[in-house]
PyMOL Python script that loads the backbone (N, CA, C, O; Angstrom):
from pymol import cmd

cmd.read_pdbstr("""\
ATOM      1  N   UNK A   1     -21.300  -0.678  35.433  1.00  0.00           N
ATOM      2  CA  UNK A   1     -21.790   0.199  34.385  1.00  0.00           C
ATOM      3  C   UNK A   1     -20.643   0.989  33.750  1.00  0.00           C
ATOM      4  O   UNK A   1     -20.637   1.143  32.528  1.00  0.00           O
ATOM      5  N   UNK A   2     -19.733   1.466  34.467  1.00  0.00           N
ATOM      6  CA  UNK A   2     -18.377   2.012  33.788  1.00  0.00           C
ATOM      7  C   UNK A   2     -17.740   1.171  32.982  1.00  0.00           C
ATOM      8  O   UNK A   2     -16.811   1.609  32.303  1.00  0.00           O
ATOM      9  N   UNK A   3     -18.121  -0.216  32.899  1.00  0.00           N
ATOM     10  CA  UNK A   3     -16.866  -1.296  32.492  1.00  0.00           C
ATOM     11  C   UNK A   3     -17.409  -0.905  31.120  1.00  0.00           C
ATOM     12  O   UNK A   3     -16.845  -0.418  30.140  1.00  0.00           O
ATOM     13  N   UNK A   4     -18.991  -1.357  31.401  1.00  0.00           N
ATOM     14  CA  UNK A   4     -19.668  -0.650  29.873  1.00  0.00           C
ATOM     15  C   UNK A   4     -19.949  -0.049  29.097  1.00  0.00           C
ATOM     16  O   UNK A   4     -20.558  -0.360  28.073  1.00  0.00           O
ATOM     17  N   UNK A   5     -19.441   1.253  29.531  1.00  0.00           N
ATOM     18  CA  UNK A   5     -19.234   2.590  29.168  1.00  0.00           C
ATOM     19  C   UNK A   5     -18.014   2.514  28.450  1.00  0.00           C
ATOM     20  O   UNK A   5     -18.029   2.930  27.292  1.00  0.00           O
ATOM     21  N   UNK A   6     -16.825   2.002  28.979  1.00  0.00           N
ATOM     22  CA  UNK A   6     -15.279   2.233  28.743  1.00  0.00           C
ATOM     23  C   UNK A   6     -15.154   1.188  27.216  1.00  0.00           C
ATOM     24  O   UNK A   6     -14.464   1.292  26.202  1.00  0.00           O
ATOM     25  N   UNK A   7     -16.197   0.182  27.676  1.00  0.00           N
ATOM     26  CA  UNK A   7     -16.019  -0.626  26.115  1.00  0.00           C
ATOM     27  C   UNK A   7     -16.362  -0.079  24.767  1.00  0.00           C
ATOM     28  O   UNK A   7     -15.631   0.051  23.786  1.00  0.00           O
ATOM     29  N   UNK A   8     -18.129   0.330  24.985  1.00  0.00           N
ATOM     30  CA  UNK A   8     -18.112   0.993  23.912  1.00  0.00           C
ATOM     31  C   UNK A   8     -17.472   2.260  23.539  1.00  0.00           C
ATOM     32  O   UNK A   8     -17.310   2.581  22.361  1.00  0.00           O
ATOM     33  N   UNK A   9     -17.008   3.178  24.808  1.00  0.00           N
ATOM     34  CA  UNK A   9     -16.111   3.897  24.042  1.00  0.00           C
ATOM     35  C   UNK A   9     -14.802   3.373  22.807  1.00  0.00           C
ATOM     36  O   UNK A   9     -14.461   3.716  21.675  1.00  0.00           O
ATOM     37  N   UNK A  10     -14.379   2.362  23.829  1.00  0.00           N
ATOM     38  CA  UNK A  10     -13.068   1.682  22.902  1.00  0.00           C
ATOM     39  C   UNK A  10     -13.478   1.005  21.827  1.00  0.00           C
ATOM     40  O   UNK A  10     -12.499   0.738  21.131  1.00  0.00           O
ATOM     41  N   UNK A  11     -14.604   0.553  21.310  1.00  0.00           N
ATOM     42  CA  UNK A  11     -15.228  -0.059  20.080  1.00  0.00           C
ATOM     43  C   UNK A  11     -15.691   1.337  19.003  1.00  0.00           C
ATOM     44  O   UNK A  11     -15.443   1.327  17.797  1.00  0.00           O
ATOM     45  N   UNK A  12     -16.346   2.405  19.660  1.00  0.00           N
ATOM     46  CA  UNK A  12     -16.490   3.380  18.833  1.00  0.00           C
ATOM     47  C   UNK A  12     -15.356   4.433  18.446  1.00  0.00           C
ATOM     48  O   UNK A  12     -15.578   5.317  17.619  1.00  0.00           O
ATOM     49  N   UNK A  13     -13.949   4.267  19.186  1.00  0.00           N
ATOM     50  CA  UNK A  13     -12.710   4.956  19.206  1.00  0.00           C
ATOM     51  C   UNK A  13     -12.237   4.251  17.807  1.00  0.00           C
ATOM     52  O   UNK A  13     -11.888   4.891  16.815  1.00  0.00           O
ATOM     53  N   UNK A  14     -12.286   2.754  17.900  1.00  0.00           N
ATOM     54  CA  UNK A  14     -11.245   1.751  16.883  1.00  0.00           C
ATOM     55  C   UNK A  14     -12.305   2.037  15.423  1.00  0.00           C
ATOM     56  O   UNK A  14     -11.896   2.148  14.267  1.00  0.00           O
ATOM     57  N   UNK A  15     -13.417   2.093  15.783  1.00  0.00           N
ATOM     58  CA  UNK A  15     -14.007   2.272  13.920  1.00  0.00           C
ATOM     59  C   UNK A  15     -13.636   3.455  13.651  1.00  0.00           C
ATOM     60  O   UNK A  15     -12.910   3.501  12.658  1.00  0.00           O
ATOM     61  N   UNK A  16     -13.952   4.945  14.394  1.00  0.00           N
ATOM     62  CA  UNK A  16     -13.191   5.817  14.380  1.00  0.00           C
ATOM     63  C   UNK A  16     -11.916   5.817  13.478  1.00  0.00           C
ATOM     64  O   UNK A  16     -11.678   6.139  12.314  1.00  0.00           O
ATOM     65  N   UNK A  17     -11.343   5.414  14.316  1.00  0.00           N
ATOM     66  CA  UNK A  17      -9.756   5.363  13.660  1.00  0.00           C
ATOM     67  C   UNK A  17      -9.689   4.604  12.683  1.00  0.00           C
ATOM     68  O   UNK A  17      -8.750   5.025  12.007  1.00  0.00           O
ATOM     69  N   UNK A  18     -10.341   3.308  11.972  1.00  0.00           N
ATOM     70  CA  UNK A  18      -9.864   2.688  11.225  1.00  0.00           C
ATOM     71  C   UNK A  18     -10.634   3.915   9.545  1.00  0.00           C
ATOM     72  O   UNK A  18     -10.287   3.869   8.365  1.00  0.00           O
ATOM     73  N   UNK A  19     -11.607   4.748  10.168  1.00  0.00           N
ATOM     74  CA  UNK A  19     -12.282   5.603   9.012  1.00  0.00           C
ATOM     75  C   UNK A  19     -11.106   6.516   9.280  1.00  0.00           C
ATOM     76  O   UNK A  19     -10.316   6.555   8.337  1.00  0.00           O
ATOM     77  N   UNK A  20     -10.893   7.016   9.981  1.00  0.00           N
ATOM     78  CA  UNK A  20      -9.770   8.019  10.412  1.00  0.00           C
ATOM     79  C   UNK A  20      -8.286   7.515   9.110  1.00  0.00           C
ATOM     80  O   UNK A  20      -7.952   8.226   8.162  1.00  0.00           O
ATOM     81  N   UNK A  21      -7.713   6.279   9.434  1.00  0.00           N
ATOM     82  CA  UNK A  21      -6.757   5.832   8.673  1.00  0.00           C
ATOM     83  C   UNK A  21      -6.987   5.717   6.836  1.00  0.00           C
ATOM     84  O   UNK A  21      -6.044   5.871   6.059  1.00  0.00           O
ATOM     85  N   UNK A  22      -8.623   5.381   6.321  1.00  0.00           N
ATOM     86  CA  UNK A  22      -8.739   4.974   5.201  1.00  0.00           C
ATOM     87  C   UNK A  22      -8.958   6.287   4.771  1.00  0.00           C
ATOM     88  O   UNK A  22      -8.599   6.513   3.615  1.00  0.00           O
ATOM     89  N   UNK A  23      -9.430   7.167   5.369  1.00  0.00           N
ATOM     90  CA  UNK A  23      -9.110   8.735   4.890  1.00  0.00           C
ATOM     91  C   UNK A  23      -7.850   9.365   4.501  1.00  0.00           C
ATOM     92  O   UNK A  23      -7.691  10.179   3.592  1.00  0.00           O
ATOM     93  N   UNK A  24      -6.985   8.894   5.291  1.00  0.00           N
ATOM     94  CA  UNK A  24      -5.157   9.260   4.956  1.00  0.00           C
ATOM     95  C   UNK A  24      -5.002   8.748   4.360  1.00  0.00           C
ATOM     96  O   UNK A  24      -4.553   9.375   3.400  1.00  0.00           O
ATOM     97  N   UNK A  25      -5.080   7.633   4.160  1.00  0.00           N
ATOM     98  CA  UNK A  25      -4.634   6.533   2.630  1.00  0.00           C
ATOM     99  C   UNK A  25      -4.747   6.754   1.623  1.00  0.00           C
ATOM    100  O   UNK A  25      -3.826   6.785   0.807  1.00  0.00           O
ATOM    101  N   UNK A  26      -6.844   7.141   1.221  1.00  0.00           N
ATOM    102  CA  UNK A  26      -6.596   8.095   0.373  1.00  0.00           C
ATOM    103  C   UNK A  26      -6.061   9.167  -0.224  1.00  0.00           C
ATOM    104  O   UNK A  26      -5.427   9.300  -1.270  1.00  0.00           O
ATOM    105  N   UNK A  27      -6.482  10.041   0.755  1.00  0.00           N
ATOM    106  CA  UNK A  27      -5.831  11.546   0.678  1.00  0.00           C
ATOM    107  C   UNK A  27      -4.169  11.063   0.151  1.00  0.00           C
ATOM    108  O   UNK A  27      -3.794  11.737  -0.808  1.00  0.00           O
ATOM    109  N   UNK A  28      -3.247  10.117   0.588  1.00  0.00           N
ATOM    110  CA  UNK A  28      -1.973  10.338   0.390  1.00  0.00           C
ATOM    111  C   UNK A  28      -1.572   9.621  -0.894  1.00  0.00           C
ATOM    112  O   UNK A  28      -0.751  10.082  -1.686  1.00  0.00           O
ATOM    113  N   UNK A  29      -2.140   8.588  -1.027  1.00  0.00           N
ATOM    114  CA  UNK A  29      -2.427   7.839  -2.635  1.00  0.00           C
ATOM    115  C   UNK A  29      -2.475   8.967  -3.762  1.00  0.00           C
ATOM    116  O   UNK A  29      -1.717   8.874  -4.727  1.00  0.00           O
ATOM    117  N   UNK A  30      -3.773  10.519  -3.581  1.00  0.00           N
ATOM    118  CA  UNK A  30      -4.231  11.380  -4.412  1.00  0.00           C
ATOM    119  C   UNK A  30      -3.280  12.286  -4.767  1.00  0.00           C
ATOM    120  O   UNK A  30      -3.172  12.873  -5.843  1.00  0.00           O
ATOM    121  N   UNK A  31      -2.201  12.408  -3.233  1.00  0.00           N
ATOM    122  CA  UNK A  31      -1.352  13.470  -3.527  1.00  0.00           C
ATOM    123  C   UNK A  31       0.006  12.795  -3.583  1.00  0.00           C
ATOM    124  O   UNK A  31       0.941  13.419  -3.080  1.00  0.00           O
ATOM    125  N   UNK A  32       0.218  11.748  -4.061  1.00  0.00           N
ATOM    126  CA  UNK A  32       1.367  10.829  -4.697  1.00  0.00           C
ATOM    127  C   UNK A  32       1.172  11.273  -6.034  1.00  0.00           C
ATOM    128  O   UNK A  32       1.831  12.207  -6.492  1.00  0.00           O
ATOM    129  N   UNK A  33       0.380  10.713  -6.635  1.00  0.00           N
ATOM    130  CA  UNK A  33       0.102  10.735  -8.065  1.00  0.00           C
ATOM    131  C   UNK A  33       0.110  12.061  -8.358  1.00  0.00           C
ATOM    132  O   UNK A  33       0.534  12.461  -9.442  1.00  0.00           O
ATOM    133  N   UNK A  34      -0.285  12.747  -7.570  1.00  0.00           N
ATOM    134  CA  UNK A  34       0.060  14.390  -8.609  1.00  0.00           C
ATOM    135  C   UNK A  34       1.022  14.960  -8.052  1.00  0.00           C
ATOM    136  O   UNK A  34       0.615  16.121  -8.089  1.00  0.00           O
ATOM    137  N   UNK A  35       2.483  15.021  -7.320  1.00  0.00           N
ATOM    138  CA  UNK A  35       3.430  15.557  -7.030  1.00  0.00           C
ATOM    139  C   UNK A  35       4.821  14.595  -7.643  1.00  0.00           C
ATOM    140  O   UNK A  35       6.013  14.892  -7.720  1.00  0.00           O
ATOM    141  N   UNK A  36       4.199  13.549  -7.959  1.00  0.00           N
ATOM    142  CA  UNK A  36       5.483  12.091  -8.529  1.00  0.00           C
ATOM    143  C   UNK A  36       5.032  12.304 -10.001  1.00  0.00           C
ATOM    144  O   UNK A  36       3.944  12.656 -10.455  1.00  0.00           O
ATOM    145  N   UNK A  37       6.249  11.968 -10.627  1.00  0.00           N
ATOM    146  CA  UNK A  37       6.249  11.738 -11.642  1.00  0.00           C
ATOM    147  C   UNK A  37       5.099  10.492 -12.159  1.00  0.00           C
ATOM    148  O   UNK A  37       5.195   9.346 -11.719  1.00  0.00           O
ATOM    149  N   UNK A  38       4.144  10.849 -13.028  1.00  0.00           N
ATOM    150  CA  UNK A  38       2.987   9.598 -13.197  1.00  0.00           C
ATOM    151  C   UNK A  38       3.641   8.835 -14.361  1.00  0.00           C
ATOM    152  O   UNK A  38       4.458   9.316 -15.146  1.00  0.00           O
ATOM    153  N   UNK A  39       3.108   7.420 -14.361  1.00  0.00           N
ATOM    154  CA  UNK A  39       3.460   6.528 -15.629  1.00  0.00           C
ATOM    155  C   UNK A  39       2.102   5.906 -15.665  1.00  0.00           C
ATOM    156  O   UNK A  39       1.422   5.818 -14.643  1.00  0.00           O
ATOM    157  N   UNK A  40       1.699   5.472 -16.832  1.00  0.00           N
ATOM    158  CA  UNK A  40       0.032   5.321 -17.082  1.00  0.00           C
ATOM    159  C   UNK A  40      -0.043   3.856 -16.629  1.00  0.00           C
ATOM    160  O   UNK A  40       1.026   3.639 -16.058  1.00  0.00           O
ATOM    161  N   UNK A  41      -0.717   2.869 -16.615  1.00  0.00           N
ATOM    162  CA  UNK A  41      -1.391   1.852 -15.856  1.00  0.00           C
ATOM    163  C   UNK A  41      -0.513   1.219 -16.771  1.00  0.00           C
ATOM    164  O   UNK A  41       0.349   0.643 -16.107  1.00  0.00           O
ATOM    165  N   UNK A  42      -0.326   1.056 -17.996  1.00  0.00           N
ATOM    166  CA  UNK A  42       0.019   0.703 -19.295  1.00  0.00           C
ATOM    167  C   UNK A  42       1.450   0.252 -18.967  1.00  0.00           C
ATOM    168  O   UNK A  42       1.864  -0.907 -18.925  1.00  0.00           O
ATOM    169  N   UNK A  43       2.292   1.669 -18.688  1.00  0.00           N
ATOM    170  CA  UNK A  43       3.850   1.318 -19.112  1.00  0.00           C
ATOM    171  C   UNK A  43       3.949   0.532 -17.583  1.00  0.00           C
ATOM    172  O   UNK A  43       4.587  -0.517 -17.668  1.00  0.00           O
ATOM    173  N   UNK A  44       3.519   0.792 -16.413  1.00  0.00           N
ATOM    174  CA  UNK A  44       3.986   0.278 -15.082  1.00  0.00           C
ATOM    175  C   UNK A  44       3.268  -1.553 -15.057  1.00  0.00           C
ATOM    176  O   UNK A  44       3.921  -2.463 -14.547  1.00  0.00           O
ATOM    177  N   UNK A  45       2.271  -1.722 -15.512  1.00  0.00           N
ATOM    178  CA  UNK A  45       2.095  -2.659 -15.572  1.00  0.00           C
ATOM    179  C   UNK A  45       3.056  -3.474 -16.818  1.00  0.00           C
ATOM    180  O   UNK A  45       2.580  -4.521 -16.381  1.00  0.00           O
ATOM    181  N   UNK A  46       3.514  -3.712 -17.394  1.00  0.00           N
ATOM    182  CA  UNK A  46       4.077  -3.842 -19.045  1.00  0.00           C
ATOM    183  C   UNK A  46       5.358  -4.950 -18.472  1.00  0.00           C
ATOM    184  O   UNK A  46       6.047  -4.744 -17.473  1.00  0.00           O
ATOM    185  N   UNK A  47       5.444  -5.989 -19.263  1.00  0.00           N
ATOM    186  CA  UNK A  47       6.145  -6.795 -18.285  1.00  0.00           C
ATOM    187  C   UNK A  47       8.042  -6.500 -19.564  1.00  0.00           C
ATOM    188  O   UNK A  47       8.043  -6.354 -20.786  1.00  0.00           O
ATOM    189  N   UNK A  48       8.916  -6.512 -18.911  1.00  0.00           N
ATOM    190  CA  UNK A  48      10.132  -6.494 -19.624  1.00  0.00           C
ATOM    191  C   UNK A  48      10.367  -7.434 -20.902  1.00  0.00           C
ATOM    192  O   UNK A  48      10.102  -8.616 -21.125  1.00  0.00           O
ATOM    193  N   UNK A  49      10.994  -6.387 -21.669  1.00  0.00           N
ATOM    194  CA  UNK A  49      10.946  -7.797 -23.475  1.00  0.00           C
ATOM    195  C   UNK A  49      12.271  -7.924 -23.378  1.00  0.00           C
ATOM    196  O   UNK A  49      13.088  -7.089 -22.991  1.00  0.00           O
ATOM    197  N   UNK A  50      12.464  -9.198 -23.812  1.00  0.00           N
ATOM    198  CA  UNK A  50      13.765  -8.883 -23.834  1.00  0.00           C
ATOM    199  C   UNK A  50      14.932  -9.810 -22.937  1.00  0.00           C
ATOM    200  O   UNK A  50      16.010 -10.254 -23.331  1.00  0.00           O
ATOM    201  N   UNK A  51      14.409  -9.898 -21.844  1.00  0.00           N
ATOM    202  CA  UNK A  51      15.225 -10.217 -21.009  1.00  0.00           C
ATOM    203  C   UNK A  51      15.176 -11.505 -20.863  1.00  0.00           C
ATOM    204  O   UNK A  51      14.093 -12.088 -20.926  1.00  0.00           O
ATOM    205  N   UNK A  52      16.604 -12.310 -20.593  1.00  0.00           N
ATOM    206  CA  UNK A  52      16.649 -13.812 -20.415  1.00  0.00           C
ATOM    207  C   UNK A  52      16.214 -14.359 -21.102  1.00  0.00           C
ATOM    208  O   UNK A  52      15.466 -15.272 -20.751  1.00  0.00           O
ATOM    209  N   UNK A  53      16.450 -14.089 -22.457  1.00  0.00           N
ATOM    210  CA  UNK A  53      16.198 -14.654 -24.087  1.00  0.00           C
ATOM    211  C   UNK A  53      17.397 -15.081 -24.325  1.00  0.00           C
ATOM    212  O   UNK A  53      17.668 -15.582 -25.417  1.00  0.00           O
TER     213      UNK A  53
END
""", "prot")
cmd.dss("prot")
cmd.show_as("cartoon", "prot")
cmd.util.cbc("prot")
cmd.orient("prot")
């Protein structure tokens, strides 16, 4: 009965953490973009003119 205990702890620890991790991701994605210099979807996506012509 402990073996079964210790599992689902370790199955409900790992979803835990993987909500635990997609929370920081966000959060650090949100506070990139407003402490970095932003460039709009536009210029960062925008492929180089010009070059190897």
């Amino acid at each position: 009965m402990n073996g079964k205990w210790a599992f689902i702890g370790g199955i409900l620890a790992g979803i835990a953490g993987v909500f635990t991790a997609a929370a920081v991701a966000v959060e650090l994605e949100n506070g990139k973009s407003v402490s970095c210099d932003t460039v709009n979807e536009s210029q960062r996506l925008a492929l180089p003119e010009g070059e190897g012509r």
